[in-house]
C-alpha positions as CSV (number, residue, x, y, z in Angstrom):
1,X,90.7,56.1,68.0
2,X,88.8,59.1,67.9
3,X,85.5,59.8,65.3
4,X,84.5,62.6,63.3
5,X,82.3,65.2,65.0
6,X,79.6,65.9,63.0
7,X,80.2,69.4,61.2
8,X,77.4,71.8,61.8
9,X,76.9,75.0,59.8
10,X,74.5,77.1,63.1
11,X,76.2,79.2,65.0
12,X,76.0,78.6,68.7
13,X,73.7,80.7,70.8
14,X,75.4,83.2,73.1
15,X,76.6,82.2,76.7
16,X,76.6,86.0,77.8
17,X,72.4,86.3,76.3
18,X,71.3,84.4,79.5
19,X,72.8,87.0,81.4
20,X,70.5,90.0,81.5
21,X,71.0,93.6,83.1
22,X,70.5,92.3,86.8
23,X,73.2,90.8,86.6
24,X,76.5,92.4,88.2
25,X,79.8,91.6,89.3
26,X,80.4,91.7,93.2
27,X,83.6,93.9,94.1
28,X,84.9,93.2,96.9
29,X,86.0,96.4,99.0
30,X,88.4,96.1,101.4
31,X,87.8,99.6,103.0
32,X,84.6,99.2,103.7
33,X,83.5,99.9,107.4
34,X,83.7,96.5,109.3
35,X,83.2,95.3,112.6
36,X,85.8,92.6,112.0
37,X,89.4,93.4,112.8
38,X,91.7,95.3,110.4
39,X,95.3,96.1,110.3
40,X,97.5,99.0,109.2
41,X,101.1,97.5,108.5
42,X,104.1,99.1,107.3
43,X,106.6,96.6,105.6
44,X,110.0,97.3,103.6
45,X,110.9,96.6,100.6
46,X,112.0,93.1,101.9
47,X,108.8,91.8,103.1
48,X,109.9,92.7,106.6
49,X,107.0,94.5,108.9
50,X,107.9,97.4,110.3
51,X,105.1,98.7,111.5
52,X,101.2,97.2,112.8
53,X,98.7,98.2,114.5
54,X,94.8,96.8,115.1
55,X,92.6,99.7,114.4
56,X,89.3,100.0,116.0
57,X,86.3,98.4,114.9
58,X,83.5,100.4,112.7
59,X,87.0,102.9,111.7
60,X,86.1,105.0,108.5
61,X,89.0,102.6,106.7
62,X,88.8,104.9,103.4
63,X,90.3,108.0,105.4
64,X,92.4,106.4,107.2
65,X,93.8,105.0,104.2
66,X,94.2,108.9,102.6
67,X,95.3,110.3,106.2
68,X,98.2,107.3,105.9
69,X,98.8,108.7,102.1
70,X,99.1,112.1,103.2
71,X,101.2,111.2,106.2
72,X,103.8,109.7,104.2
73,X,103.8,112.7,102.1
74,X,104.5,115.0,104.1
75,X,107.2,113.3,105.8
76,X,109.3,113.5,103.0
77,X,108.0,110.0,100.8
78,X,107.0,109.7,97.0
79,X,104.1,108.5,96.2
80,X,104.6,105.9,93.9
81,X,101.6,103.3,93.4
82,X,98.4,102.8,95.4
83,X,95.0,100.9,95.2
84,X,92.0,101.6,97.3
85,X,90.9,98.3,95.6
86,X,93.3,96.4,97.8
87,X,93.9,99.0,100.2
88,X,98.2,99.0,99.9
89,X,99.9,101.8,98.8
90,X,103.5,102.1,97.9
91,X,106.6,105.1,98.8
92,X,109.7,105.7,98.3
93,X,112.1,107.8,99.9
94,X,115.9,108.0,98.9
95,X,116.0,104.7,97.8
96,X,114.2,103.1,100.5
97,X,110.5,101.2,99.8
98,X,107.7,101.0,101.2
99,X,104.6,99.1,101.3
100,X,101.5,100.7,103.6
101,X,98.3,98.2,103.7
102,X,94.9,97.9,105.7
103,X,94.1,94.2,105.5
104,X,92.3,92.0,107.2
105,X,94.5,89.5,108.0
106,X,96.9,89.7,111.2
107,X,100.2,90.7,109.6
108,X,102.8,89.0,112.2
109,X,105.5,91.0,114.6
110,X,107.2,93.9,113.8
111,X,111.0,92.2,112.7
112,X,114.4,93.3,112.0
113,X,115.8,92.8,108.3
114,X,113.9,90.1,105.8
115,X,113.3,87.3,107.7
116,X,109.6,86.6,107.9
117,X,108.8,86.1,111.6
118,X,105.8,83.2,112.5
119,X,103.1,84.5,115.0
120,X,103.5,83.7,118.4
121,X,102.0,80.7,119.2
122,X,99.5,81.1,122.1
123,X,100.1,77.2,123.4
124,X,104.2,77.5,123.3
125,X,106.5,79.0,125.2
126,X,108.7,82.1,123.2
């Protein structure tokens, strides 16, 4: 059973008034110079990594993403989308994909085909 609200004819004050020009949104960079690890991985359009390496703490991440853009360029690959916001950029190249990224998080082993691959377990034998 529910009971009639009471109707009211006041408008209702404004959640975004008791936000005042202090206030700002915190973007998250993922180029920023960091002492914390980093990775540059090159996956296909499978998922499949094809390419990883750790880069060295403090790196300049933002040219080091451009240098990777360029790189691709000139070795023949389009240019297709990229995002300094997430740090990935995408090529293609006779109908071949490619994602590029800097991200913090350890991307695996390099693989063969689509299969995702687990990391190695430090405690187990391979």
């Amino acid at each position: 059973m529910q009971f009639a609200a009471m109707r009211t004819t006041v408008w209702t004050p404004r959640a975004a008034a008791s936000y005042g020009p202090h206030m700002r949104r915190n973007v998250y960079d993922p180029l920023e110079p960091t002492q914390a690890p980093r990775w540059y991985s090159v996956r296909n359009m499978h998922g499949a990594l094809l390419e990883a390496r750790e880069l060295l703490p403090g790196a300049d991440l933002k040219r080091v993403f451009v240098e990777a853009i360029l790189r691709w360029m000139d070795d023949g690959w389009r240019l297709k989308e990229f995002s300094s916001r997430t740090g990935t950029f995408f090529c293609d190249r006779g109908g071949e994909r490619r994602m590029i990224d800097i991200s913090p998080n350890y991307p695996g082993r390099t693989q063969s085909g689509g299969i995702p691959q687990r990391s190695s377990c430090t405690n187990c034998e391979d």
